[in-house]
N, C-alpha and C positions, 0 to 999 in steps of 0.2 A: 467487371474490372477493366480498365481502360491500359490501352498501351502502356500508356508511364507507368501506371502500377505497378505492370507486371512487370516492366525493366527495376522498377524500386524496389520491388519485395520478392525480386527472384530468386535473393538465396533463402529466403522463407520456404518460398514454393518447390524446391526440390529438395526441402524437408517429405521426408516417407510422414514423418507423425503429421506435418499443417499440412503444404500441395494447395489448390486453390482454395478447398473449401474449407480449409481451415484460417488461409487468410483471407477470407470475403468474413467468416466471423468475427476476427477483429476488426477490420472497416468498418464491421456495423457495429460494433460495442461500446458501451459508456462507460467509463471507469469513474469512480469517485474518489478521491484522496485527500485526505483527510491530514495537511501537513505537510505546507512546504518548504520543508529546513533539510536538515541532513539526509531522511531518506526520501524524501516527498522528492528532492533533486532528483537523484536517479532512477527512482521511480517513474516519473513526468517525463525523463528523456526518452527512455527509453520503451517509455510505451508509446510515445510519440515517433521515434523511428519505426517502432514493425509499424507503426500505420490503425493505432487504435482510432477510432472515430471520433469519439468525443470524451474528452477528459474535464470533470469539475475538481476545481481544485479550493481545496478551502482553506482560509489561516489570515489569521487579525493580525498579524504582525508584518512590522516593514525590515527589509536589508540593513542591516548593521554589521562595520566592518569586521564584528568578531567571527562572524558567519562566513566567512570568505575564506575559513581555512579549510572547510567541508561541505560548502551548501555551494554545491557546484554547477545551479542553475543559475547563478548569480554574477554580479560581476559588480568591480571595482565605483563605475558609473552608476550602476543602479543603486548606490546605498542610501538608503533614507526612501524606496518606492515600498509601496506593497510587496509582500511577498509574492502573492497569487499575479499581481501583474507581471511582476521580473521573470516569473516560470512562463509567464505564458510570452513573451518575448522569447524567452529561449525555446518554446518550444515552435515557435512558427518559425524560428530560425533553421532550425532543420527540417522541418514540415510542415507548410503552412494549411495543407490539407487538414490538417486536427484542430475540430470546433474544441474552442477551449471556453468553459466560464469560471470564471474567475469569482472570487465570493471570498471577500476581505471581515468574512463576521467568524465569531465563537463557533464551534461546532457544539452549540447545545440540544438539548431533547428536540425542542420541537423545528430546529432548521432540519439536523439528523433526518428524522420524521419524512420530514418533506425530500430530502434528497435521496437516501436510500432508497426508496420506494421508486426512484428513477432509473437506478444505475443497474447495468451485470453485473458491476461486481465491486466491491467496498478495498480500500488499502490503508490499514489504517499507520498514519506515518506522525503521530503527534506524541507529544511529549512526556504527558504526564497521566497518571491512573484513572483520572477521574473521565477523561476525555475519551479513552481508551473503553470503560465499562459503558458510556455511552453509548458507542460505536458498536459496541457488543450488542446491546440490547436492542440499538436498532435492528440491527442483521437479521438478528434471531426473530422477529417482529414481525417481518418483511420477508424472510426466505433469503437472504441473499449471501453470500460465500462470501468470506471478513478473510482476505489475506493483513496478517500481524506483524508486525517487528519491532524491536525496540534496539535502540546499541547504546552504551554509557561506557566509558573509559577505554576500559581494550574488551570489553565483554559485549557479545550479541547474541539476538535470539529471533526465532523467524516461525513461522506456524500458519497454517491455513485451519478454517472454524468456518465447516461449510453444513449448516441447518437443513439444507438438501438431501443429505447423505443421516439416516436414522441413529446412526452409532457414532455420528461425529460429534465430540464436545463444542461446546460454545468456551469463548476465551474464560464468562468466570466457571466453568466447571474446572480450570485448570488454575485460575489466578482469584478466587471469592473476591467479591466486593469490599464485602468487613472482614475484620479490619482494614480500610484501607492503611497500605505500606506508608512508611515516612517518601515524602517525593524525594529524589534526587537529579539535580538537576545538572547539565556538563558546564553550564557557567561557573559552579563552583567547583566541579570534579573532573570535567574534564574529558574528551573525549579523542580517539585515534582517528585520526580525518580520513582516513581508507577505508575503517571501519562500519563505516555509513555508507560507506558506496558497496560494498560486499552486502551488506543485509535487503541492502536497497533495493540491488540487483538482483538478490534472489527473490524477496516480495514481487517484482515486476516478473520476472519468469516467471511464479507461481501465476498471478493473475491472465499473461497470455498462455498456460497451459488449461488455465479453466474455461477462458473462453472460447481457446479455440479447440477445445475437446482432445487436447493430446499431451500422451502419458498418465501418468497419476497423480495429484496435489499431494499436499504434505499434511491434509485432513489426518487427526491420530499422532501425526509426531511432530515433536517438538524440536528442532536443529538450535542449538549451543554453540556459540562461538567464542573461544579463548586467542583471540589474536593474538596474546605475548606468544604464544606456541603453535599457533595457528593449527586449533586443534579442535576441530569439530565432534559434538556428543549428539548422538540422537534421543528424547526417549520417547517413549509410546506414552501416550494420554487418551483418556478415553471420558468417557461423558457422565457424572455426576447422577447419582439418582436424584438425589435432594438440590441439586442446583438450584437456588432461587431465582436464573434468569431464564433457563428452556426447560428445567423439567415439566412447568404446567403447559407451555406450549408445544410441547411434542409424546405428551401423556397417551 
């Protein structure tokens, strides 16, 4: 670690849980994130302030003005860019140390496939269920720890689904594939712009507590968030015998 580092991520390092070597693990770690709207933003910041190494960021979609009331990597100028390049703009605004790629396609099977297989650690930050079991199936696949979130109106929810760990469920032992749910989308329903920064922001904690080995992930429970009340539920989840996505690959 070089002198600037350690002036940069010094109130890192007089953390008891990181201390140096736990930030020398996030220096060297890949993150993948999967969605850069509402929570892919604070997700991307803020993994990019502790000083993660390289962050891919994935998402077909470009800046539109309606996104400007939550997608807080974004800005006014940038409407009508990519998404993955506006994040990666804002993220070398604050540290340009952080290899960023950028990757403006679908997150289907077989890109998944190929990027999982790269990263420490998975964030899955996109929209809708079908994108979400994908991202599962990679994980589970590959070994690799799927920090989860979703937020829709005033309601969120947050979860780590780490393949690692024998007793940890995978996202569908907790949410099945089939039936898939009817989508709901916040273009038409609507969503609390804070909302997305709190889930956000916990999914990014989650991810620098896995990789940089301190504390305990949220593998097993599942965090509820009721914003009107601002009223957190925890519950305990646990792993499917018959899950159609891990139970043949952790038999």
């Amino acid at each position: 670690m070089t002198d600037d580092q350690l002036l940069r991520y010094s109130r890192h390092i007089l953390l008891n849980e990181l201390g140096i070597e736990g930030q020398e693990r996030i220096l060297a770690a890949h993150a993948l994130v999967i969605g850069a709207g509402g929570l892919g933003s604070p997700v991307a910041l803020y993994l990019a302030s502790a000083g993660i190494g390289h962050i891919t960021m994935v998402d077909h979609d470009t800046v539109d003005a309606t996104n400007l009331q939550r997608q807080i990597a974004h800005t006014l100028e940038r409407v009508g860019q990519l998404k993955v390049d506006s994040v990666q703009q804002a993220i070398h605004a604050i540290n340009p140390d952080v290899k960023v790629s950028p990757i403006a396609e679908r997150a289907d099977a077989a890109l998944l496939d190929q990027l999982v297989a790269q990263a420490d650690v998975v964030l899955d930050c996109c929209d809708n269920f079908a994108t979400r079991q994908a991202v599962n199936r990679a994980c589970m696949q590959h070994g690799k720890p799927l920090v989860s979130g979703a937020a829709i109106r005033m309601d969120g929810q947050v979860s780590v689904f780490d393949p690692r760990q024998p007793t940890s469920p995978c996202y569908a032992c907790v949410f099945p594939p089939e039936p898939a749910p009817e989508e709901t989308r916040c273009a038409t329903l609507g969503v609390f712009a804070p909302l997305v920064g709190i889930i956000g922001s916990v999914q990014a904690a989650e991810a620098l507590k896995l990789i940089s080995h301190a504390g305990s992930s949220l593998a097993g429970r599942l965090l509820m968030l009721d914003a009107r009340h601002m009223d957190w539920r925890e519950v305990r989840i646990s792993r499917h015998a018959q899950c159609p996505v891990c139970s043949g690959l952790r038999a």
